[in-house]
C-alpha positions, -999 to +999 in steps of 0.1 A: +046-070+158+046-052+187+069-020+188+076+009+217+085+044+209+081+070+232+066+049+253+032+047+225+024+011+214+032+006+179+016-019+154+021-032+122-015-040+098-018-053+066-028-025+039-046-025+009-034+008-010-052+011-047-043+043-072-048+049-101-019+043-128+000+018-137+034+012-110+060-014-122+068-045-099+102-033-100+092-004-077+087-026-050+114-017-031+114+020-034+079+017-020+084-003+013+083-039-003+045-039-010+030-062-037+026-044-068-004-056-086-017-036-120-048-039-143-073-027-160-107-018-147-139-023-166-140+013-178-109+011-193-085+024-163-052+010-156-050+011-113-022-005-092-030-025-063-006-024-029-006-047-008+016-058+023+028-054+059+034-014+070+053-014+101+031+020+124+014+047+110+045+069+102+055+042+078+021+047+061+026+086+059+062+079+042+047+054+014+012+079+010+040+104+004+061+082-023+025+078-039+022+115-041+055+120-052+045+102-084+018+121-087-004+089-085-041+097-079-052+078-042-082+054-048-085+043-015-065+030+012-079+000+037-067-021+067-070-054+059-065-096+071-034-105+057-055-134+048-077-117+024-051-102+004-053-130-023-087-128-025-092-092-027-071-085-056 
């Protein structure tokens, strides 16, 4: 998609968001309608997976902010093909 605001080109990516802590499907909503995905790593730590379609880059602030909000500790945060998502997670 292919958006116009003040006269800078906007587009939406596919984002891979991973924290650490465990966020419940039912959150989805609240946090922009992202996938929810949780499980536990081979060390024993329970990280949540996000994954989906964030409209510009001020979207992205707004749903790095929710994270914070919860206090949720920021793994990483990647770009991605929409087409990898399934294979990624």
């Amino acid at each position: 998609m292919h958006n116009e605001t003040n006269g800078l080109p906007r587009m939406s990516s596919h984002y891979q968001i991973t924290v650490e802590g465990k966020i419940d499907p039912s959150w989805s909503d609240w946090l922009g309608g992202m996938r929810l995905v949780s499980r536990k790593e081979t060390d024993g730590m329970q990280i949540t997976i996000l994954s989906g379609t964030i409209v510009d880059q001020v979207a992205l602030r707004g749903l790095l902010n929710r994270l914070w909000d919860l206090n949720l500790i920021l793994r990483s945060v990647h770009q991605i093909d929409p087409t990898t998502i399934s294979t990624i997670e």
